[in-house]
Structures are given as C-alpha cells and as structure tokens.
C-alpha positions as CSV (number, residue, x, y, z in Angstrom):
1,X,10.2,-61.2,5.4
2,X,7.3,-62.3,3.5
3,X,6.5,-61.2,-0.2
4,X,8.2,-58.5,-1.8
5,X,5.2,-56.1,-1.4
6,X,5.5,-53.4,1.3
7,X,4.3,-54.7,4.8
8,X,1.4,-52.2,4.4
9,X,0.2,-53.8,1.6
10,X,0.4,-57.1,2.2
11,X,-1.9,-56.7,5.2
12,X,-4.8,-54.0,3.4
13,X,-7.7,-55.1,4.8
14,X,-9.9,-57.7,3.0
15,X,-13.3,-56.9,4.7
16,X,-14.5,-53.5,6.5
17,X,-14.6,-55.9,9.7
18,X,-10.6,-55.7,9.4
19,X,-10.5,-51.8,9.3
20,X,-9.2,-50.5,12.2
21,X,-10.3,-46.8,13.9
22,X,-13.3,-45.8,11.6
23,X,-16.3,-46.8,13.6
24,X,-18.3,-43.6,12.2
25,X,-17.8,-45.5,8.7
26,X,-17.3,-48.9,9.2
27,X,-19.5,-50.2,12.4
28,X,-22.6,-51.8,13.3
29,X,-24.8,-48.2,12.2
30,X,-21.9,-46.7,10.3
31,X,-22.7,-45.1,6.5
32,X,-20.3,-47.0,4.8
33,X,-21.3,-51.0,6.1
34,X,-24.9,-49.5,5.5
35,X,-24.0,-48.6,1.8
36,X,-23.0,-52.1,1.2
37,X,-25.7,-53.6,3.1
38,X,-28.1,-51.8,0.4
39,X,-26.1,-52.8,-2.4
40,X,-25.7,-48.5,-3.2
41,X,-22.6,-46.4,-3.5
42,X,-22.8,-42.6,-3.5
43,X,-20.1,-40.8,-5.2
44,X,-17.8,-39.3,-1.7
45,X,-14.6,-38.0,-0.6
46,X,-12.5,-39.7,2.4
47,X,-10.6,-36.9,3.8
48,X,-8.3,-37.3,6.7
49,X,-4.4,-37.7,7.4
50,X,-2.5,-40.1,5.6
51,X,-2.5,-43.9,6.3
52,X,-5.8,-44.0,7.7
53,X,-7.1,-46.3,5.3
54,X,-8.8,-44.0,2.4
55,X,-7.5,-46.1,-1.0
56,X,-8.6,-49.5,1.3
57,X,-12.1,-48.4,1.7
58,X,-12.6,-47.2,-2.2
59,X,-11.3,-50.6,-2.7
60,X,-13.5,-53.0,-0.4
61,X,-16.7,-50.4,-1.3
62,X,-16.0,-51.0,-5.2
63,X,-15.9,-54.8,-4.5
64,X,-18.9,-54.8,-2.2
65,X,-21.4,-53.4,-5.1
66,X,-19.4,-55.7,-7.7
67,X,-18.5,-52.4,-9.8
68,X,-15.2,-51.9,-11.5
69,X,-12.4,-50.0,-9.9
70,X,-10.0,-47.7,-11.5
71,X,-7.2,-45.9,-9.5
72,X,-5.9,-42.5,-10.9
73,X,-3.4,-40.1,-9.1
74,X,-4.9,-36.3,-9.9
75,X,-0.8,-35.6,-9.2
76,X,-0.2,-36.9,-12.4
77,X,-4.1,-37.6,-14.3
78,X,-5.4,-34.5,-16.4
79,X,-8.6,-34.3,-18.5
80,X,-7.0,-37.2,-21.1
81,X,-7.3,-39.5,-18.2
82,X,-10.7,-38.4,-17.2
83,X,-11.7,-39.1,-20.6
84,X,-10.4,-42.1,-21.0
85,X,-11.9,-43.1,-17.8
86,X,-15.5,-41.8,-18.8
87,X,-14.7,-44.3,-22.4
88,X,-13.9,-47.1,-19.7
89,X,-17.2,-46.8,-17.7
90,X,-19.2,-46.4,-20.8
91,X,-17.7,-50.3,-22.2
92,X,-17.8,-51.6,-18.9
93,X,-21.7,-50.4,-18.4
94,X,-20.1,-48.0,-15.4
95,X,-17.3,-47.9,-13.0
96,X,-15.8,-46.7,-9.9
97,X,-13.2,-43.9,-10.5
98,X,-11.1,-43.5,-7.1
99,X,-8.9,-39.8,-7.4
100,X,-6.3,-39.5,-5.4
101,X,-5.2,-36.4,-4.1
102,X,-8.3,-34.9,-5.7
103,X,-7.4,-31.6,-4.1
104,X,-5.2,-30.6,-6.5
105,X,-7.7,-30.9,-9.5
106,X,-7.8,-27.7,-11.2
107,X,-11.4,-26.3,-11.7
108,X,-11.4,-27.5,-15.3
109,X,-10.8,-30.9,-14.6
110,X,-13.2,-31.3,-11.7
111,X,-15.5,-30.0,-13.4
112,X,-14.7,-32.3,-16.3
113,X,-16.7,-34.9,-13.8
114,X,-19.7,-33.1,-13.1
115,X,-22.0,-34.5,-15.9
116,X,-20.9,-38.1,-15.7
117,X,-21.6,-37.8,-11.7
118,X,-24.8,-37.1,-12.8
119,X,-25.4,-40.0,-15.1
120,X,-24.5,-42.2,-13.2
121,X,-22.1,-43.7,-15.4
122,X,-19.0,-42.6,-12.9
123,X,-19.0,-43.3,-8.8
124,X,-16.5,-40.8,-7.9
125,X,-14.5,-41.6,-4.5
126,X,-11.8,-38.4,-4.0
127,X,-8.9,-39.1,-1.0
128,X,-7.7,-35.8,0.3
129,X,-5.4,-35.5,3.3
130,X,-6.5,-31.8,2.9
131,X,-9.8,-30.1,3.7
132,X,-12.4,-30.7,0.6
133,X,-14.2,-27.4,1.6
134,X,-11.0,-25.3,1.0
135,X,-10.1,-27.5,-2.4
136,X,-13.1,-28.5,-4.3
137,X,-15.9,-26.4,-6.1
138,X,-18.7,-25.8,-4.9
139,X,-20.3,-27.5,-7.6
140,X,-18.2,-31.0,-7.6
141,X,-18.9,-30.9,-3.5
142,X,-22.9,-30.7,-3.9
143,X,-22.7,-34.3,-5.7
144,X,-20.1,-35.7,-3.1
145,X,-21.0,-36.7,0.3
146,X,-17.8,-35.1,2.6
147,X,-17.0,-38.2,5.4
148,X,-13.9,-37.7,7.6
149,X,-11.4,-40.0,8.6
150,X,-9.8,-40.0,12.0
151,X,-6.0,-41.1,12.8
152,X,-5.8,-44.0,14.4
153,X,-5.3,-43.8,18.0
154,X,-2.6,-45.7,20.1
155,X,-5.0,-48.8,20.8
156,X,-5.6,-49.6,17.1
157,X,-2.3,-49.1,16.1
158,X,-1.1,-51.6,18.6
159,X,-3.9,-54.2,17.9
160,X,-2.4,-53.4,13.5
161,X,0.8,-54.1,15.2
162,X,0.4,-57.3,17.1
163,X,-2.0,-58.5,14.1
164,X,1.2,-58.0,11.6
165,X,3.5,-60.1,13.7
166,X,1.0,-62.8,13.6
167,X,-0.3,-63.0,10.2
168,X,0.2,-65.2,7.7
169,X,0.3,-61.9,5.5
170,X,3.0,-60.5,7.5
171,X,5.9,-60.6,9.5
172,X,4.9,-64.2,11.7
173,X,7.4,-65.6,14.5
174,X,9.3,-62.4,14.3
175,X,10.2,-61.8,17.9
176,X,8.9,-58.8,19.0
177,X,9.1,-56.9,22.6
178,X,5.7,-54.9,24.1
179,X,7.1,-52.0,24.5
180,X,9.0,-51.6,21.2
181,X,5.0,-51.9,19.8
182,X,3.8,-49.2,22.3
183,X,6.6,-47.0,21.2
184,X,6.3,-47.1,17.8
185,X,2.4,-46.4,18.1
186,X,3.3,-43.3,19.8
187,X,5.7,-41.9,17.1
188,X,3.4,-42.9,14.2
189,X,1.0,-40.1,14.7
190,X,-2.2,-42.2,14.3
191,X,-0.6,-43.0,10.3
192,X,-1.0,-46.5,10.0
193,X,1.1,-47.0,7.3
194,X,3.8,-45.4,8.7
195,X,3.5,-47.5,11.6
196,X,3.3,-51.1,9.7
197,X,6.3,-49.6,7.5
198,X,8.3,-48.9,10.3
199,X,7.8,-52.1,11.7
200,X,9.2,-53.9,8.8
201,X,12.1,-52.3,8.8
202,X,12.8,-52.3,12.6
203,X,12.2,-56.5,12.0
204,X,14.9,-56.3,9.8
205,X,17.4,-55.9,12.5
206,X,16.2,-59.2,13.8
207,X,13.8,-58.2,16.7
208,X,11.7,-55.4,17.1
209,X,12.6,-53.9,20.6
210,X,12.8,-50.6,21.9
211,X,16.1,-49.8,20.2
212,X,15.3,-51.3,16.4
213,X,12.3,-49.4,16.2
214,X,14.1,-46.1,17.0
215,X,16.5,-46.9,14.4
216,X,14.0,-47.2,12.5
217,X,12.0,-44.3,13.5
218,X,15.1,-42.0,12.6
219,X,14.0,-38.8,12.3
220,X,11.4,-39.2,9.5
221,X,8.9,-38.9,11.7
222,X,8.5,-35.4,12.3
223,X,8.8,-34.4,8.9
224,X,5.7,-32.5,7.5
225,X,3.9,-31.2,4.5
226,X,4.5,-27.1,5.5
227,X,2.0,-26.2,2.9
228,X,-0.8,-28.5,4.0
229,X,-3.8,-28.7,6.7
230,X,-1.5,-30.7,9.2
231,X,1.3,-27.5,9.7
232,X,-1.5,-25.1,9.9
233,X,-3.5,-27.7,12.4
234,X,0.0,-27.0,14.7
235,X,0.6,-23.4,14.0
236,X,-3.3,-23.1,14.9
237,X,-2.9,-24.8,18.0
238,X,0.2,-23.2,19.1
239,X,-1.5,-19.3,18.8
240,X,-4.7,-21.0,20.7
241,X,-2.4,-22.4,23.3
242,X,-0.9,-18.9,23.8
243,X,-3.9,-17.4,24.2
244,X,-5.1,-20.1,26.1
245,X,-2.3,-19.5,28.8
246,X,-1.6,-23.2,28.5
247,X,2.2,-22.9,28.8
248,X,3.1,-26.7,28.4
249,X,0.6,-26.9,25.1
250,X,2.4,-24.2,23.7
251,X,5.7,-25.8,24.4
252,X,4.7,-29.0,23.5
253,X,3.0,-27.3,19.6
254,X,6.4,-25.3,19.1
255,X,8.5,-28.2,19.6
256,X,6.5,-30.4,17.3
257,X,6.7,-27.6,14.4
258,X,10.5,-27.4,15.2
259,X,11.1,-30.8,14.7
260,X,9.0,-31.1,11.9
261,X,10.8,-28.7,10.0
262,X,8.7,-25.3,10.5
263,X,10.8,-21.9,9.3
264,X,11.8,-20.7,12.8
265,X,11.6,-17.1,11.8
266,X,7.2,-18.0,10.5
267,X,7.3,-19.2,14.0
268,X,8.9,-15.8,15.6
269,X,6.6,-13.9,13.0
270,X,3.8,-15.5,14.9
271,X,4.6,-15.2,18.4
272,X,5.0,-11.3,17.7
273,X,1.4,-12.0,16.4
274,X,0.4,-13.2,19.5
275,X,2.1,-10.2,21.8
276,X,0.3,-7.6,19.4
277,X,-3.4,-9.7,19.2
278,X,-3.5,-11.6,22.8
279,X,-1.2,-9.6,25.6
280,X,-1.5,-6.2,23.9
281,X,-1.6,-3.9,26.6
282,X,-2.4,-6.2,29.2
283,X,1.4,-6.7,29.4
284,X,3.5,-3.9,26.4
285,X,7.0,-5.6,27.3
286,X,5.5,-9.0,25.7
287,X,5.9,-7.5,22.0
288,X,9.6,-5.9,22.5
289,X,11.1,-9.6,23.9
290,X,8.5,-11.3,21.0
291,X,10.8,-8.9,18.2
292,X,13.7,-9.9,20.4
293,X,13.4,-13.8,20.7
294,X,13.1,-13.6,16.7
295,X,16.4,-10.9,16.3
296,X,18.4,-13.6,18.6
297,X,17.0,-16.2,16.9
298,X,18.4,-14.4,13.6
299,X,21.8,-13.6,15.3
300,X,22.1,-17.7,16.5
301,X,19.9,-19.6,14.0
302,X,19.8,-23.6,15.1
303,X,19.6,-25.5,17.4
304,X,20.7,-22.4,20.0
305,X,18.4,-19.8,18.7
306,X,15.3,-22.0,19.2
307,X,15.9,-21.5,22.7
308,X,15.1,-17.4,22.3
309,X,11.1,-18.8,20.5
310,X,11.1,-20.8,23.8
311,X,11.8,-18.2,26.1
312,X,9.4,-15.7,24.2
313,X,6.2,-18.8,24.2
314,X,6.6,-18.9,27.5
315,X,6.5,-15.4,28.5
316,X,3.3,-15.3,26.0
317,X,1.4,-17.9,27.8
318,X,2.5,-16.9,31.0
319,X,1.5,-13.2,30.5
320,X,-1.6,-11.4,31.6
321,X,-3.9,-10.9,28.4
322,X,-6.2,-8.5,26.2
323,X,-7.3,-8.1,22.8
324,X,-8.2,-4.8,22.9
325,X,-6.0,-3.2,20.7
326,X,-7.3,-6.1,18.0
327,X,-10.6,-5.0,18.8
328,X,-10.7,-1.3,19.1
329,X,-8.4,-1.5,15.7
330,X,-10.9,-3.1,13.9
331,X,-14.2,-0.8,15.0
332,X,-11.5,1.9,14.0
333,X,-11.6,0.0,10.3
334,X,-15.0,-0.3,10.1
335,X,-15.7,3.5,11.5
336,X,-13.7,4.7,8.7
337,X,-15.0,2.8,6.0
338,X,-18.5,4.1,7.3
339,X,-17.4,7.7,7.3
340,X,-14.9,8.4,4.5
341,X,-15.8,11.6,4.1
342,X,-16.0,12.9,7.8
343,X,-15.0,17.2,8.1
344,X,-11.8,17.2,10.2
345,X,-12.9,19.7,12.7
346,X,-11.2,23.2,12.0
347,X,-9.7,23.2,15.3
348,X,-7.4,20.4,14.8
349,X,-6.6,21.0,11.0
350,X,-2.9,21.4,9.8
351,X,-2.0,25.7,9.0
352,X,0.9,26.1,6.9
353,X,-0.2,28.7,5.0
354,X,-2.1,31.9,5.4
355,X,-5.2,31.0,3.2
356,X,-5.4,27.9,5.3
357,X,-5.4,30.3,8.6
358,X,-7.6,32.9,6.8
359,X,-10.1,29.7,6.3
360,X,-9.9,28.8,10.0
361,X,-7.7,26.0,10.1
362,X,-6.2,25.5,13.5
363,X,-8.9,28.4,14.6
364,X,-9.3,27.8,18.3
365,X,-7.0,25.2,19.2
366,X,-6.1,24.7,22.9
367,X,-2.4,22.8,23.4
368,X,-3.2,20.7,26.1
369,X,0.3,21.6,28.0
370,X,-0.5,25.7,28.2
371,X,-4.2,24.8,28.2
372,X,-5.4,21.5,29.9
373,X,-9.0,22.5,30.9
374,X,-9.3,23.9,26.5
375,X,-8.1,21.0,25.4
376,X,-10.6,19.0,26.8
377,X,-13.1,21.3,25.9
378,X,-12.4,21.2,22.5
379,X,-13.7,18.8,19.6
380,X,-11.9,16.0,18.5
381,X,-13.8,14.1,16.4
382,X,-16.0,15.1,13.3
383,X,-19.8,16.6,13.8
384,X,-21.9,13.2,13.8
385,X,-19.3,11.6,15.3
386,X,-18.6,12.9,19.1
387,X,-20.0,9.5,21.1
388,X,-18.2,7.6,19.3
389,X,-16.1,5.0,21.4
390,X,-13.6,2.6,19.7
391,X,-11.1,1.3,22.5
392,X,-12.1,-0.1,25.7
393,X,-9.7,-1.3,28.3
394,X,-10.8,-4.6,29.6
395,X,-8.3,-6.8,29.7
396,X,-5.8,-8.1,32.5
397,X,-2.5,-6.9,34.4
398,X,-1.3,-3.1,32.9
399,X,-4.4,-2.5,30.9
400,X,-6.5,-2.1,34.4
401,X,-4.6,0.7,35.5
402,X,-5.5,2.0,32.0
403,X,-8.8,1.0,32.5
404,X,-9.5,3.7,35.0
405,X,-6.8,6.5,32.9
406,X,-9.7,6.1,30.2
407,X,-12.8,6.3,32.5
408,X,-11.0,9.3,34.0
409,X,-10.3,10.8,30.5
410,X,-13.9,10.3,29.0
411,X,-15.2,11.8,32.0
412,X,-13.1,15.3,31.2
413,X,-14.4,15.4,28.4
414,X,-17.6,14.6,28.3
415,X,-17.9,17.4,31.3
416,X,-16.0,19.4,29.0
C-alpha cells in the first residue's frame, strides 16, 4: 500500500504541469504559471470546494519564488500565531504565510495582517471553501487578489485516478476495473481528495471494482457542511428549479439535500416559500398541500415523510406561476414607508364612539352589499394617493381569470 501517508498526499503534485482542472490558474496564459514565470507572488485567496488543490498551489507557488512557507489553520491560529509568524518573516528576510480556513478570521485578527501585507514582509495566500466576499473585510480583500477554484470534473478525476494506480507514489499493479474508476469519479463531487482517499481504501479490499468502491463510498459521501456555501448552493438551486418549472432539477436538488443530511422540515419551510413567492395566485391550492406535505412530513418523519416534500416539489414545479403577490407586497412596503402619515379618509374610519361620529368618522360610508354603485363611488385610499396601483395580475393559470376581475374592478371605480 505504499508509505504510511494518506494516498492524497503521497501523490500532491510536484509541478503546476501535474495539477489537474485549473486551467484559468495553471495553463499556458493562466495567472498563476504567469506569476512564476516573473518570479512575483501577490498576496491571494484560492476559494473553491474542498480537494481541489488550494494547500498544493500555496505550496508549489512558495517554492517557485524560492520564499519560505508556513502553514497555519485560522481554526486553531489567533493573533499569537500571527505574531509569531510576522517575528518568522522578519529573521527569514520574509515569508509566505498560507491560512487555512481564513474565513473564519475574526476582524481583529485579519486585520492583524494588514500592515505586514503592505510591507511586504508577509505573502498572504487564504484557502476558503467559502465565499471571501461574504467572510473577509473589506480592507484585508482590497490587498488580496480573489481567484476561484473549480471542482474537478469527471475527466480529471479519472485521469488522478488512473495516474494513482500507476505511480510509483501510489497504489501501482493494484488491479483495478474501468468502471469501478468511472463510478467513483461520479460520487466524488469533483473533491479530489475524496476521490484518491476513496480509492485507497476500496484497494484495500484487493481490487477496486464496482462493488469495493461502493463499500468504500458508504454513505459519506453525501454528507455536507449545512452551514456553508455548498447547502445554500443546493437549497438555491432547488427554489430556482421550482420556479424554473424544471420538475426533474428539483427532484434531483431535494434528493441531494436529503441525503446530505438537510432538516426536512428547512426543506418544507421552503417549499411553502416557493407556493407563497412563485405560484401565488397563479395556482392558491399550491400553498395549502405546501403546509400539508410539511404537517405529514411531521406526522411520519423519515424515510416515509420525505415522500410528502416530493409530492409537494412536484406539484410546485408542475404548477402554473406568478409573483405577484411578492411584487404587489413589496410596492405595498415601500408605499407605506413613503406615506406614514397618510389621513385615513373619514369615510372608512372606525366609529365607536359618539365624538368619533360627531367628528365624521364613518360619515358617508356606502356597504357595498345594500349599496354597490356607493361603494364604488366612494374613496378608499388617502387624498394624494387615489392612482395609486400596487397589485397587478399577470401571472399564469387562476390569476388570468383575476386578471380581468381587476380590470373590471378598476374600471368601476375609476367611472365611479
């Protein structure tokens, strides 16, 4: 089995010709090879999911300028180990500082950084499997150039694969079967390390075929960080799905977030979300089965409750659509905030007592079921206010039969 170092790192790459599914970095015209062509490093963050190759890069970049490399984890470093790395790069005549999961640097301790950035005496490279622009201030990210990396895709993962079973490095004259690589490709979600540490231990069976690398896989693979960028990633494309009417998406999005470990009832939250924000009136039944897929859900829980989030996705992709109750709502907001103060005409004000009568409150009003033709005559809304128009009906299935209600309403009034 080789060393007794993790597959993964026995076979980091030693050159950025040997990184795999970074061309935007690592090519013939990418930013990186041209960085080390110049014999300059800028101070960056890599930011993209894990095991696509973020502490290899920082590596083979510090050895290309011939700088020191120091490795800290911002999980467990604090401003003591910031110092101590400024006291390292000052004997050393400067240094590269690589951060892991710089994200979760506090404001203090990034900003800790900021004037050794600026002498020059630290290269700073941050690894993030989170968004930089949602983590770091806005003062750390004006010195750091922001370059995304991409998960691998199938291809590379096989060519990582195939290189791993014939390396020196790695796991050679292990008998291996095509398909058991293909598979494993497709579970690792473009991780690499996931992939060349799944491999090892589906080798350990004696042969990596179809049925070793699933007993490898187990179920590991779909678990997921359900605080970070890669759950919201889902949950973001499950709503667009929806919306989208793009019923096998949205299947295919709720399933991954089930088996990754999602709360079912977020998910039913969310679907109601969509029947309120995306069907609205286009379809009312959508929101009372979205309520009821997440009360069945809470009457089953798992796995036969899942089925009632299924049944509701579909019915949401499948159902006509509108947003404009999210629409009209929010002109509502903003109408209000623009006109705090607006007189409530005296027509339609509230009576209980005589004062309130002997000041003209409810003073004309016309019920519109012993008075049709008053009560459109009437006024409604307060004096500057009488063209104003907050809901329009332009959506799909139910809302265009209410699309002509409302033209036939506004008409009665304005003639009124």
């Amino acid at each position: 089995m080789g060393g007794v170092e993790p597959l993964a790192e026995r076979l980091r790459p030693r050159s950025l010709d040997e990184v795999l599914g970074q061309p935007h970095l690592t090519g013939e015209r990418g930013l990186l090879r041209r960085m080390l062509a110049e014999g300059r490093l800028s101070s960056m963050v890599l930011f993209g999911p894990p095991g696509t190759g973020k502490t290899t890069l920082a590596r083979l970049l510090a050895e290309g300028v011939g700088r020191p490399f120091l490795k800290l984890s911002a999980v467990e470093a604090g401003l003591k180990e910031v110092r101590q790395a400024v006291e390292e790069a000052r004997a050393k005549g400067g240094l590269v500082l690589f951060l892991d999961e710089i994200h979760r640097f506090n404001k203090a301790q990034q900003d800790a950084l900021l004037p050794h950035l600026e002498s020059g005496l630290l290269t700073l490279i941050g690894a993030t499997a989170e968004n930089p622009a949602f983590h770091l201030t806005p003062a750390l990210r004006s010195r750091l150039r922001l370059l995304p990396l991409r998960p691998l895709g199938e291809e590379n993962l096989l060519a990582l694969l195939r290189r791993a079973l014939t390396d020196p490095r790695g796991l050679p004259g292990t008998p291996y079967e095509e398909e058991a690589l293909r598979l494993l490709a497709q579970a690792a979600g473009g991780d690499a390390r996931f992939a060349l540490n799944t491999l090892e231990l589906a080798a350990a069976f004696g042969k990596v075929d179809p049925k070793s690398v699933r007993e490898a896989l187990g179920a590991e693979r779909y678990a997921m960080d359900r605080a970070g960028d890669r759950f919201y990633d889902l949950v973001s494309a499950l709503h667009k799905s929806l919306r989208g009417s793009h019923v096998d998406a949205a299947l295919y999005y709720l399933a991954r977030l089930l088996e990754g470990g999602a709360d079912p009832l977020y998910l039913a939250r969310r679907l109601i979300r969509v029947a309120l924000e995306d069907v609205g009136l286009a379809d009312p039944l959508a929101l009372r089965l979205a309520v009821a897929a997440k009360e069945a859900y809470e009457a089953l829980g798992s796995p036969e409750g899942e089925l009632a989030l299924v049944e509701a996705a579909v019915y949401l992709a499948l159902a006509p659509k509108s947003n404009s109750l999210y629409t009209a709502w929010k002109k509502a907001q903003e109408a209000a905030k623009a006109h705090p103060e607006a007189e409530v005409p005296l027509n339609l004000r509230n009576a209980p007592t005589s004062l309130a009568r002997a000041l003209g409150h409810g003073k004309g009003y016309a019920y519109y079921h012993e008075d049709k033709e008053g009560s459109f005559a009437q006024r409604y809304l307060p004096e500057g206010l009488e063209g104003l128009r907050l809901f329009e009906a332009t959506g799909e299935g139910w809302e265009e039969r209410v699309r002509e209600r409302l033209k036939a309403l506004r008409e009665r009034f304005r003639e009124g």
